[in-house]
SEKOL-518290 format. One line per 4 residues: number of its first residue (from 1); their letters; for each residue x negated, y, z negated of C-alpha. Coordinates in pm, 1 decimal, always signed. Layout:
NUM	a	X Y Z | ...
END
This chain:
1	xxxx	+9269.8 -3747.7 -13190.3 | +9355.6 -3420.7 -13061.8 | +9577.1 -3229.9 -13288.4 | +9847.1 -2916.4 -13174.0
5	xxxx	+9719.0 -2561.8 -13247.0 | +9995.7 -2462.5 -13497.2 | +10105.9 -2066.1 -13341.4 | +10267.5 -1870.9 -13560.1
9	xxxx	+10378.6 -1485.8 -13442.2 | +10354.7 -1232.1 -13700.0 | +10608.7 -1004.4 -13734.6 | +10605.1 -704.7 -13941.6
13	xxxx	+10744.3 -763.8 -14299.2 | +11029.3 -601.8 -14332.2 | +11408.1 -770.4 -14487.8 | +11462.5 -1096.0 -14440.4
17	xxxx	+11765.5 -1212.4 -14180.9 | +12071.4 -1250.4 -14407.6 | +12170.7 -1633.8 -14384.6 | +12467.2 -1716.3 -14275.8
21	xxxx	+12637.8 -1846.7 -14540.4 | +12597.3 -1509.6 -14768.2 | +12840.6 -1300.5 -14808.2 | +12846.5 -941.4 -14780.3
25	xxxx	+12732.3 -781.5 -15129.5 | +12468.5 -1009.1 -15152.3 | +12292.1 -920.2 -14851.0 | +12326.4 -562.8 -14934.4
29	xxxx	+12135.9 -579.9 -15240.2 | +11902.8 -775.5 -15090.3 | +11864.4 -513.1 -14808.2 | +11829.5 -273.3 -15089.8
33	xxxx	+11523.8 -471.2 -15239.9 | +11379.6 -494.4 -14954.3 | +11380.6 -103.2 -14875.2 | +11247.8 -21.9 -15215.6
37	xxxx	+10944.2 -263.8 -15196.3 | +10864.0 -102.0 -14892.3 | +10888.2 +238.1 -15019.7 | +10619.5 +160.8 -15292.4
41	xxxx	+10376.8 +11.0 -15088.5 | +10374.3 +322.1 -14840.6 | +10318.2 +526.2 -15127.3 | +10028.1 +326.6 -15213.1
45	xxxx	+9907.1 +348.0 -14896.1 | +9931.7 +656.0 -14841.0 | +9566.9 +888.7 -14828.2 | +9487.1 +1151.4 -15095.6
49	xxxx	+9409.1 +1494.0 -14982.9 | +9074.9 +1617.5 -15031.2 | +9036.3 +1931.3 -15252.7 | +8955.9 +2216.7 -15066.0
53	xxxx	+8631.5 +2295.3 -15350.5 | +8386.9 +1974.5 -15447.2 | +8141.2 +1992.1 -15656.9 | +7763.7 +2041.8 -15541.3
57	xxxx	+7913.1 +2153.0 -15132.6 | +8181.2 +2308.3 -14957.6 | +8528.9 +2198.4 -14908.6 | +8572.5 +1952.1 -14578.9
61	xxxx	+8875.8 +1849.8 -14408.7 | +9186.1 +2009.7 -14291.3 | +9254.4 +2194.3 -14631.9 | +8963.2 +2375.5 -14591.6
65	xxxx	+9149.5 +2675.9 -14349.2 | +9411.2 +2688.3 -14582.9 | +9451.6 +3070.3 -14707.0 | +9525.4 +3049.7 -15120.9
69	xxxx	+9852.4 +3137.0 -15232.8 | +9936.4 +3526.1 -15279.1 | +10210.4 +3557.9 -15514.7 | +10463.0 +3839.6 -15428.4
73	xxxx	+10482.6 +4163.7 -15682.7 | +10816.0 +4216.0 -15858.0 | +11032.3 +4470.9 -15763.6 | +10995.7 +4657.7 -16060.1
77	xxxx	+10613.0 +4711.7 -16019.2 | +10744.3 +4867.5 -15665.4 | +11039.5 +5068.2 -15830.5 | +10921.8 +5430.8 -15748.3
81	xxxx	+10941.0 +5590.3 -16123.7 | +10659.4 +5286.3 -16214.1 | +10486.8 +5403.3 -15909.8 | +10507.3 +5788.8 -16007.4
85	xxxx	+10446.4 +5704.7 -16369.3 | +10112.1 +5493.7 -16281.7 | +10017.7 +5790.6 -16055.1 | +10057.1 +6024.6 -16316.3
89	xxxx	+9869.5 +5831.9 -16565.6 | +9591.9 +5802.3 -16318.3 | +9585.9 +6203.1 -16256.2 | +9591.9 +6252.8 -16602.7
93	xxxx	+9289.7 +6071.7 -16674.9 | +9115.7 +6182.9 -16365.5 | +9216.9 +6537.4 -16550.4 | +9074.6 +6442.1 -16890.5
97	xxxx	+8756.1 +6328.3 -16762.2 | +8659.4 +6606.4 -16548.2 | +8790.4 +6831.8 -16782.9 | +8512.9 +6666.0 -17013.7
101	xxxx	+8258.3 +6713.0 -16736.9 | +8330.5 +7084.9 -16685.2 | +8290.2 +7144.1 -17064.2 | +7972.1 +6971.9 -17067.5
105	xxxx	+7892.5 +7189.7 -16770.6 | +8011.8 +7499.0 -16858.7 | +7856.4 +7472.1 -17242.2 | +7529.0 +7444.5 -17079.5
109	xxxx	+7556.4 +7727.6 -16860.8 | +7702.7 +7965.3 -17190.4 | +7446.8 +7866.1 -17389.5 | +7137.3 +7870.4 -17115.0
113	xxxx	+6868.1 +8153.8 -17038.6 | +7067.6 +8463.3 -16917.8 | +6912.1 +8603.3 -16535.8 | +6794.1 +8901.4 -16684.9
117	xxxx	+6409.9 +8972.1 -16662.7 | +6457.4 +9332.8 -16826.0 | +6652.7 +9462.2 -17128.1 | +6939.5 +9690.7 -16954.4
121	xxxx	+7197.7 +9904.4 -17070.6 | +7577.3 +9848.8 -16996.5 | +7894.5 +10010.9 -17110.4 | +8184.6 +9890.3 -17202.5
125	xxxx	+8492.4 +10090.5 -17080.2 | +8741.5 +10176.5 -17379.2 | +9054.8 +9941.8 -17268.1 | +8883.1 +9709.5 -17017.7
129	xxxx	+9050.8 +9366.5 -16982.9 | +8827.9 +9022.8 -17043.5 | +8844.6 +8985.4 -16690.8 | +8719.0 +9308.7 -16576.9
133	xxxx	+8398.5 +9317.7 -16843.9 | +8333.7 +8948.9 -16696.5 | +8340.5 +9072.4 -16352.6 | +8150.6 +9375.1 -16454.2
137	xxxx	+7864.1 +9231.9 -16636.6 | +7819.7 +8953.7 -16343.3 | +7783.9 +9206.9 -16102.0 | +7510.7 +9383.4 -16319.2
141	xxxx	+7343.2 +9037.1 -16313.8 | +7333.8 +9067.7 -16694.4 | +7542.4 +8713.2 -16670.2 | +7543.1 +8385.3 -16456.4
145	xxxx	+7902.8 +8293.2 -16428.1 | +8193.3 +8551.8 -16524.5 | +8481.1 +8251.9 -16516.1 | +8221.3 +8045.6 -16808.7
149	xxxx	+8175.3 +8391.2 -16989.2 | +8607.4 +8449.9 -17027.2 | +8652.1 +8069.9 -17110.1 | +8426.9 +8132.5 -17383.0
153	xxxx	+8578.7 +8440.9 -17447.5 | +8954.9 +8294.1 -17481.0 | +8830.4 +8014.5 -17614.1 | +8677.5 +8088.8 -17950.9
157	xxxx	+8925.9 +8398.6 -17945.6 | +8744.2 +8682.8 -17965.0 | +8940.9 +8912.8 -17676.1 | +9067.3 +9137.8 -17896.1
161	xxxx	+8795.1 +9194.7 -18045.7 | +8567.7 +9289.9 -17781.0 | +8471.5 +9640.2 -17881.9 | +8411.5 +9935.5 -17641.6
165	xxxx	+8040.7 +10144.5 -17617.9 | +7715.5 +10132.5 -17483.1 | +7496.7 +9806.2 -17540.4 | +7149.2 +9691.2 -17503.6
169	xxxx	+7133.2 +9339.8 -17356.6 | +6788.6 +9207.1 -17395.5 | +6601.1 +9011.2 -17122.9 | +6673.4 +8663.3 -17071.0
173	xxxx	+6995.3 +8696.8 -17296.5 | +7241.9 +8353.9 -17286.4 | +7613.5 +8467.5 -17266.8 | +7644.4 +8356.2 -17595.1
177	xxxx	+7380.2 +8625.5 -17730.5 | +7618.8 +8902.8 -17473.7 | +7950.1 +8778.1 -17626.2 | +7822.6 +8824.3 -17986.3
181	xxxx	+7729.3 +9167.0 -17886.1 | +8025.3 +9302.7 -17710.3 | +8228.2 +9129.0 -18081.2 | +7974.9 +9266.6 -18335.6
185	xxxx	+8055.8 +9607.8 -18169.8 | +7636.3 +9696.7 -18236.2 | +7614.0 +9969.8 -17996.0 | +7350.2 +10214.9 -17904.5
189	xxxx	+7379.0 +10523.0 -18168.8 | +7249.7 +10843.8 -17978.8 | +7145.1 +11160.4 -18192.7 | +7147.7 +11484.2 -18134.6
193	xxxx	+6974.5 +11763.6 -18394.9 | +7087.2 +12107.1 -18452.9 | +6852.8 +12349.6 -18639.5 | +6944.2 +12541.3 -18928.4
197	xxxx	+7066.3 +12871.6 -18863.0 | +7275.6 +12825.3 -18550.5 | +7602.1 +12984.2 -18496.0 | +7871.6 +12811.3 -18477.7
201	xxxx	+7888.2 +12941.2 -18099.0 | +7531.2 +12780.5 -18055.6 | +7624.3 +12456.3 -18156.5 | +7923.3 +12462.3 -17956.8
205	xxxx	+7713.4 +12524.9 -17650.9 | +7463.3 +12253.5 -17801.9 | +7783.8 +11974.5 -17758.7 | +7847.3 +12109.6 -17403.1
209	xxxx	+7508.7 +12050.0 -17246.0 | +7504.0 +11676.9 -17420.5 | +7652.7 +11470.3 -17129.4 | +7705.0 +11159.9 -17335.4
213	xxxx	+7953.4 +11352.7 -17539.3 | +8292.1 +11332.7 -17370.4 | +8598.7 +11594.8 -17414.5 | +8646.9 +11969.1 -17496.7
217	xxxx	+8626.1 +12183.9 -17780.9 | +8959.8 +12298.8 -17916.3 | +8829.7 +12648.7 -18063.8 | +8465.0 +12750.2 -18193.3
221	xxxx	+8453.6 +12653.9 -18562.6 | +8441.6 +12941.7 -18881.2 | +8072.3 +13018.9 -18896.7 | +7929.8 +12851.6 -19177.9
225	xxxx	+8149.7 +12551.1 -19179.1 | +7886.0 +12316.4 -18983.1 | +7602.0 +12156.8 -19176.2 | +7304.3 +12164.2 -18947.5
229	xxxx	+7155.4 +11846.4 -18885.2 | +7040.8 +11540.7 -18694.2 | +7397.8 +11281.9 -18621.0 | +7389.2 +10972.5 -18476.8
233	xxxx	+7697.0 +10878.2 -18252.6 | +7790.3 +10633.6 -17979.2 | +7784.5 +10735.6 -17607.9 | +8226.1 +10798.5 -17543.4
237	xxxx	+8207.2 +11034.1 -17859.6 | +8420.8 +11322.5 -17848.7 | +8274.9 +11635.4 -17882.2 | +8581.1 +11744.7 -18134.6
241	xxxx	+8481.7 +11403.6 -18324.9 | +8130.4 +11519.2 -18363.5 | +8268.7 +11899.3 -18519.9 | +8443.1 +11685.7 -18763.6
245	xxxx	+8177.0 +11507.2 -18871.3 | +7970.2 +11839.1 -18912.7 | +8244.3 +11969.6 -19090.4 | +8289.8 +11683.7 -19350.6
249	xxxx	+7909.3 +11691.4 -19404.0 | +7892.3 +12052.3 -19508.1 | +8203.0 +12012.1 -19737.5 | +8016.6 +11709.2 -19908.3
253	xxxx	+7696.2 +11949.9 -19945.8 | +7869.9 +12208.6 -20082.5 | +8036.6 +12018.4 -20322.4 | +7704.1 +11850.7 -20487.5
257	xxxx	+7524.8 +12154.3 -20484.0 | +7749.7 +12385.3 -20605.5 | +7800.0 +12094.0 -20898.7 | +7421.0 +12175.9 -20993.3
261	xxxx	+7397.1 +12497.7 -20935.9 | +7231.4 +12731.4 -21195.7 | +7486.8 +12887.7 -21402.5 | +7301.8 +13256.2 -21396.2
265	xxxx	+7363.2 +13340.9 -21045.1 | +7585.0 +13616.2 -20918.2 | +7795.1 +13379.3 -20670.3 | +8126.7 +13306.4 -20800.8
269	xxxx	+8303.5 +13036.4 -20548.9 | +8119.5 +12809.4 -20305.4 | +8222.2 +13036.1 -19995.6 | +8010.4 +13305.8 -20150.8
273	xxxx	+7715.1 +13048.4 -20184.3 | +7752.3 +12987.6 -19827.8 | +7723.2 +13344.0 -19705.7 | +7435.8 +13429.7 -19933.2
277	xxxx	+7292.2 +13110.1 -19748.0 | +7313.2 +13194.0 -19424.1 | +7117.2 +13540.2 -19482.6 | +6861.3 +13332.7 -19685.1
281	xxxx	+6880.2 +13130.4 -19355.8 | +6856.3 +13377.7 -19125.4 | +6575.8 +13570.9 -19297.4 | +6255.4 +13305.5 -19346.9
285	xxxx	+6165.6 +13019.4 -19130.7 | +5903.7 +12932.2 -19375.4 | +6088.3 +12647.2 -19549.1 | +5874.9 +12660.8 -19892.0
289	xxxx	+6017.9 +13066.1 -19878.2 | +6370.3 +12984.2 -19912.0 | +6407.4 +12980.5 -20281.2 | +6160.8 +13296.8 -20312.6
293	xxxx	+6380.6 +13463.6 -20073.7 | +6688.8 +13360.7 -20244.6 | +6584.2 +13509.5 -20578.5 | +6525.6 +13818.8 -20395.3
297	xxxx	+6900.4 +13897.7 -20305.7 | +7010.7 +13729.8 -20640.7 | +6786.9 +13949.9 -20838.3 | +6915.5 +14261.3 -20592.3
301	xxxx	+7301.1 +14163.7 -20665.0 | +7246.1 +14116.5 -21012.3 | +7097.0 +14520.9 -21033.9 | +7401.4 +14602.5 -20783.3
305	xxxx	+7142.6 +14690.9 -20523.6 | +7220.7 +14662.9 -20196.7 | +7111.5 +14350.1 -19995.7 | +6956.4 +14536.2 -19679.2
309	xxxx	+6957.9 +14228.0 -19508.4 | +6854.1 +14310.3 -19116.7 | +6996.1 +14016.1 -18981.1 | +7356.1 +14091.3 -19133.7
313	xxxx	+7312.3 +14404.7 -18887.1 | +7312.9 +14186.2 -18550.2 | +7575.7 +13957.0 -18643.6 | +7782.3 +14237.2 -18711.1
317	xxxx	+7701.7 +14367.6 -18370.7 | +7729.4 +14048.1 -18151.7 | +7890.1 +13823.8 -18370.4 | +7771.3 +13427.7 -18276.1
321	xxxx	+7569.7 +13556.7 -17983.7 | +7352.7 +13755.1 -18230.8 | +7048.4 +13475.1 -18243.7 | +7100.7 +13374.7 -17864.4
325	xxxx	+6785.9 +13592.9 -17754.7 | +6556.4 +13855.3 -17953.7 | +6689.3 +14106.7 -18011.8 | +6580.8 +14486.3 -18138.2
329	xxxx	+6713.5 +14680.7 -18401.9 | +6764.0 +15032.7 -18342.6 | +6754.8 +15335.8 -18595.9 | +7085.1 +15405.0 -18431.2
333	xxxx	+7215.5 +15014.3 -18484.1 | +7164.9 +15114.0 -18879.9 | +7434.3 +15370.5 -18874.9 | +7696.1 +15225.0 -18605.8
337	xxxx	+8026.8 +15098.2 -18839.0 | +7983.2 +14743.4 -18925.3 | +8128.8 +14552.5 -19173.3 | +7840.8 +14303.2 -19206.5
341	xxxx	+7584.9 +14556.8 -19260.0 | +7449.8 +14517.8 -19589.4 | +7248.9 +14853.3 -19564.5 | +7598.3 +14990.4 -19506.9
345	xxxx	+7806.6 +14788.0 -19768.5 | +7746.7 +14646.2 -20125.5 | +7741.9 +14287.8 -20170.1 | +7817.1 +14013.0 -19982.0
349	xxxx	+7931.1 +14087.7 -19612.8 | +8302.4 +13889.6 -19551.1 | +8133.3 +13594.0 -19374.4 | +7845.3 +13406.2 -19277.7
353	xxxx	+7663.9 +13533.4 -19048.2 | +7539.5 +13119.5 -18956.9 | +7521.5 +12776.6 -19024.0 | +7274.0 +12710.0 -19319.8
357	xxxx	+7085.2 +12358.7 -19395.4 | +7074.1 +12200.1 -19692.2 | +6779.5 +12351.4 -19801.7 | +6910.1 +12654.9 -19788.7
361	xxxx	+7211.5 +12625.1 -20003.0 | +6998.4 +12421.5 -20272.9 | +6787.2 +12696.6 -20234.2 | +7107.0 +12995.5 -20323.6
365	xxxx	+7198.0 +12731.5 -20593.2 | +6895.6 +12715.0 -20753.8 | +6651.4 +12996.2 -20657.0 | +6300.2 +13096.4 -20812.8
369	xxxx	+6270.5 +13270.7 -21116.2 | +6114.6 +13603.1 -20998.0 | +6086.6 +13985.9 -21064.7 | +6115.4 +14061.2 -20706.4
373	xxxx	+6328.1 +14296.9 -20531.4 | +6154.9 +14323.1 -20161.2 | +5981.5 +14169.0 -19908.9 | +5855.1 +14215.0 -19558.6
377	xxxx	+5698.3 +14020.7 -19281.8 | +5292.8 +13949.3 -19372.3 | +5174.4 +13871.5 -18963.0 | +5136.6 +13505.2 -19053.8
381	xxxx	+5482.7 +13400.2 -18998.1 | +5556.2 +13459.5 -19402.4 | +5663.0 +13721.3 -19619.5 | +5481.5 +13991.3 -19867.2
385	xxxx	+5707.7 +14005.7 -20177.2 | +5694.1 +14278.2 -20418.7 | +5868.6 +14392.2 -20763.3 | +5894.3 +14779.7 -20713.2
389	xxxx	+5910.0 +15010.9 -20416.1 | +5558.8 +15118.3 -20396.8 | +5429.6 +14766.6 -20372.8 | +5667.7 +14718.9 -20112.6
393	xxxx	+5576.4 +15062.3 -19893.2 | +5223.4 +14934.9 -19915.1 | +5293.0 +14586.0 -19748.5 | +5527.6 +14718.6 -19530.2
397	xxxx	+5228.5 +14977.9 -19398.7 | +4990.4 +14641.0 -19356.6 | +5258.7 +14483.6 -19166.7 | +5299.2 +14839.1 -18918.4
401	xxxx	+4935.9 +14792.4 -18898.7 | +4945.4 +14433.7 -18800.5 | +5255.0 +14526.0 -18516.4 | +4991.0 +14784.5 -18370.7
405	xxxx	+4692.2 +14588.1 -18353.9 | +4910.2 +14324.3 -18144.5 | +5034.3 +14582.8 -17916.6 | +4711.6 +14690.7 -17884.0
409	xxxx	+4798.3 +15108.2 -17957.3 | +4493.5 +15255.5 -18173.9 | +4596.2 +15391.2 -18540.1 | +4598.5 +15751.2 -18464.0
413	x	+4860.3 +15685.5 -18244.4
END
């Protein structure tokens, strides 16, 4: 028995028909049911998006191309003063960190090997700026780097205190070994010796011809007021500077020795001293002689005997040119007017007639204890003493003798 297919169409499910006998609310919530149920089944329907990352491989699907979110800045971060201020912050550490990097530097340099391969001599002008020493002593290749050498110098403070003169720099000297140099003011002493005896004319002149002495001399100095010797001083020295110094040696001389002089002499004030000095001076080269030839005029002053001193004779004449050359003395010099002639006057003359040493005053102060009352030249560069006249006559005939033989004129001549 054949049976019917049973058709049925399918229609989508969606809210039923409202019957006819509802009335109007009812359908409306029904409607309203209906909606809702279909709402919830779309959502469960609906497909999940793939993440745009998995685990183990690479994000598939059409979330893949998506660009991430960029979130916008604030307006404050783009307010200019927060721009300016971040700038500034940034310069300011850029500043602190390559100021680091130029100390680091710059410390390396000051304290490294200097380019010098020979010690050299520089001078420092009196009154020359940091700046200009810097650029002075780069030049000279005694330094590397003049702008590292007046950091340093500002740095520890020491400007002021750079001292003017003449320096030695040794080879391979850091700029920290020329900076402690220029500060400890260590500079090159030069000397300069004048013998005893000199006028005070001579040792002018002496001061002239040094050209590391600077300036002029205001007037020639009293004869006798110099104490001959050898002074140290820096190159720059005046030459007035140096006098001084000559000067204030010879006053602290004369004041020791006339302290400890012997009490028996015939010199009553330390001026006297000084002229009796300067004959003593004048008279003997000999330096063991001195005190012989001292007690000599002492003995002569204390038996009021004149001192008959021949080189009181040419200072009298030519004054502090007297011992500039030999000179002669005439039978005819002995009688000229003269105030420093001691064959003339009795005595002391009114002046020195030089500058003596030290030896020579001691010598004045304390002379030898003698009889003597003479002497004359004995041809060996010494002197013959004698007590009385006769003695004397007889070694001034060997000394005549002596004169001839070197001039080569036979004895009866």
């Amino acid at each position: 028995m054949r049976h019917k297919r049973r058709t049925t169409s399918k229609t989508p499910k969606g809210p039923a028909a409202p019957d006819q006998g509802e009335d109007l609310d009812t359908v409306r919530d029904r409607l309203q049911r209906a909606q809702l149920d279909m709402d919830v089944d779309n959502r469960k329907n609906r497909r999940r998006p793939e993440p745009l990352v998995t685990k183990g491989r690479r994000a598939t699907g059409r979330y893949a191309a998506e660009p991430p979110v960029v979130k916008k800045r604030s307006k404050a971060a783009r307010h200019p003063l927060v721009l300016m201020l971040n700038l500034i912050m940034l310069l300011g550490v850029m500043a602190v960190i390559g100021g680091v990097v130029l100390l680091l530097v710059g410390r390396q340099m000051y304290l490294a090997d200097g380019p010098l391969s020979n010690d050299v001599a520089v001078i420092i002008e009196r009154g020359a700026s940091v700046e200009g020493i810097a650029e002075g002593l780069q030049s000279q290749g005694i330094i590397s780097n003049g702008m590292v050498f007046m950091a340093a110098a500002y740095g520890t403070g020491v400007t002021a205190r750079l001292q003017a003169g003449e320096y030695v720099v040794p080879a391979r000297a850091s700029m920290a070994e020329v900076l402690d140099r220029l500060v400890s003011g260590e500079v090159v002493q030069h000397t300069i010796t004048f013998a005893e005896g000199l006028s005070s004319a001579q040792i002018v002149q002496r001061m002239k011809d040094n050209d590391v002495l600077v300036g002029t001399v205001e007037e020639i100095p009293p004869e006798g007021s110099l104490l001959p010797e050898t002074y140290a001083f820096p190159r720059g020295m005046s030459r007035q500077r140096l006098i001084e110094m000559m000067q204030t040696a010879q006053r602290r001389a004369l004041d020791e020795i006339w302290e400890g002089r012997d009490s028996d002499i015939p010199v009553t004030s330390p001026q006297d001293l000084v002229v009796l000095a300067s004959i003593v001076e004048k008279e003997t080269g000999v330096a063991d002689e001195r005190p012989h030839v001292a007690s000599v005029f002492v003995n002569r002053l204390k038996q009021r005997m004149r001192l008959q001193s021949d080189p009181t004779i040419l200072y009298g004449l030519y004054g502090g040119d007297a011992w500039s050359r030999s000179r002669t003395i005439y039978q005819s010099d002995l009688q000229r007017p003269n105030p420093y002639n001691t064959y003339q006057i009795s005595g002391l003359p009114p002046g020195p007639i030089a500058n003596p040493g030290r030896a020579a005053l001691e010598a004045v102060a304390q002379p030898a204890e003698t009889n003597d009352l003479f002497f004359v030249a004995d041809g060996t560069g010494g002197h013959a003493f004698a007590e009385t006249y006769e003695e004397h006559q007889q070694n001034v005939a060997r000394w005549r003798e002596i004169e001839r033989q070197r001039a080569g004129t036979p004895a009866s001549q």
